[in-house]
C-alpha distance (Angstrom), angle and dihedral (degrees) to the residues before:
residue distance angle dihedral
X1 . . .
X2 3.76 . .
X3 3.71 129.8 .
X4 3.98 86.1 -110.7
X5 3.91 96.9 41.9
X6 3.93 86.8 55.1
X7 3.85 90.4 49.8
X8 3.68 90.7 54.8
X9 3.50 94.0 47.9
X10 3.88 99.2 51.2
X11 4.05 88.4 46.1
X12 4.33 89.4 52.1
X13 3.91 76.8 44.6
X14 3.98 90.3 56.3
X15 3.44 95.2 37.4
X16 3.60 97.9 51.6
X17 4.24 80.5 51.5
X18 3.53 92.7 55.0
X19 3.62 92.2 48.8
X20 3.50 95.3 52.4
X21 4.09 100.0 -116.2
X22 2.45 125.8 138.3
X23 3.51 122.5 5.0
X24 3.69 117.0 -94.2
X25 3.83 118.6 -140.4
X26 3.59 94.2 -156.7
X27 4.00 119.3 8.7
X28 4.05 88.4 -174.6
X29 4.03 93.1 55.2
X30 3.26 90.9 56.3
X31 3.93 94.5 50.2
X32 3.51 93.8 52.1
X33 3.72 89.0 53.3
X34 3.54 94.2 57.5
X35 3.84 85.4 46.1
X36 3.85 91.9 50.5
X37 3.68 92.2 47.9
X38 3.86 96.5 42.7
X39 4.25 85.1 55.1
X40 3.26 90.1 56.8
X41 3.69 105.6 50.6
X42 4.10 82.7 46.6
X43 4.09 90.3 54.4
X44 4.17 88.0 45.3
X45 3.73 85.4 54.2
X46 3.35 103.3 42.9
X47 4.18 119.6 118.0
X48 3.45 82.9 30.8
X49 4.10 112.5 156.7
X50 3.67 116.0 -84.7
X51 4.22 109.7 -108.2
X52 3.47 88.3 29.7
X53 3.74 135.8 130.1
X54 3.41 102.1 -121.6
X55 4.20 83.4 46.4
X56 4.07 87.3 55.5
X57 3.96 78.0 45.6
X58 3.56 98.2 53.1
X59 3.89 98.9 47.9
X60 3.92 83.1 58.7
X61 3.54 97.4 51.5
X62 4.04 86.9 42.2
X63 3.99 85.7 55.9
X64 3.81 93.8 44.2
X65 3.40 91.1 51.9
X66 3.72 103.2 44.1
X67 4.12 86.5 52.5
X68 3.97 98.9 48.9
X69 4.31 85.0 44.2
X70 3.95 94.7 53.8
X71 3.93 86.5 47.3
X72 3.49 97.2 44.1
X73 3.76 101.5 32.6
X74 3.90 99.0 25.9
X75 3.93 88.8 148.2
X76 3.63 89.8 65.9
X77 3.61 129.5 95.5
X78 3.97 116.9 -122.2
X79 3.78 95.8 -153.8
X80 3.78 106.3 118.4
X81 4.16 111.0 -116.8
X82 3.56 95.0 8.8
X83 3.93 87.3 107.6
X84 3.77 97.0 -119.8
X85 3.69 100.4 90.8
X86 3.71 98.3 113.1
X87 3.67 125.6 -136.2
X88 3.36 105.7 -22.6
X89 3.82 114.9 139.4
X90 3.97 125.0 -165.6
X91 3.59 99.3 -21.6
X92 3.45 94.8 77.2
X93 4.09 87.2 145.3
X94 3.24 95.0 70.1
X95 3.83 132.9 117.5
């Protein structure tokens, strides 16, 4: 299943939680998904040309990602190397 098919699945799957239907074994699982699968399209785009659309692209994903990780991980500390970051795999950079 592509990176995009997967996306659009775990958003139907959020949407369906926010909706109430159906019942949702584990809300968080599927959060982290979305978070796993947003990382990833951030690390395929990144070194992408500056004033491009997959740059515009990025800085979304980059803000989506820093929002979900303060809610999710809001013990954490944010300050790159410190070793509280969360998570976050190869796209340190971001944010």
């Amino acid at each position: 299943m592509s990176m995009e098919a997967q996306i659009s699945t775990a958003h139907q799957d959020l949407d369906a939680f926010g909706h109430g239907e159906p019942p949702v074994q584990a809300p968080m699982n599927l959060t982290d998904r979305m978070h796993a699968l947003l990382v990833a399209r951030a690390d395929a785009l990144a070194g992408c040309p500056e004033g491009s659309p997959e740059e515009t692209e990025l800085a979304a994903l980059a803000d989506a990602i820093d929002a979900y990780e303060a809610v999710r991980w809001p013990q954490q500390g944010r300050i790159p190397g410190d070793g509280g970051e969360g998570p976050r795999t190869s796209s340190e950079g971001l944010g």
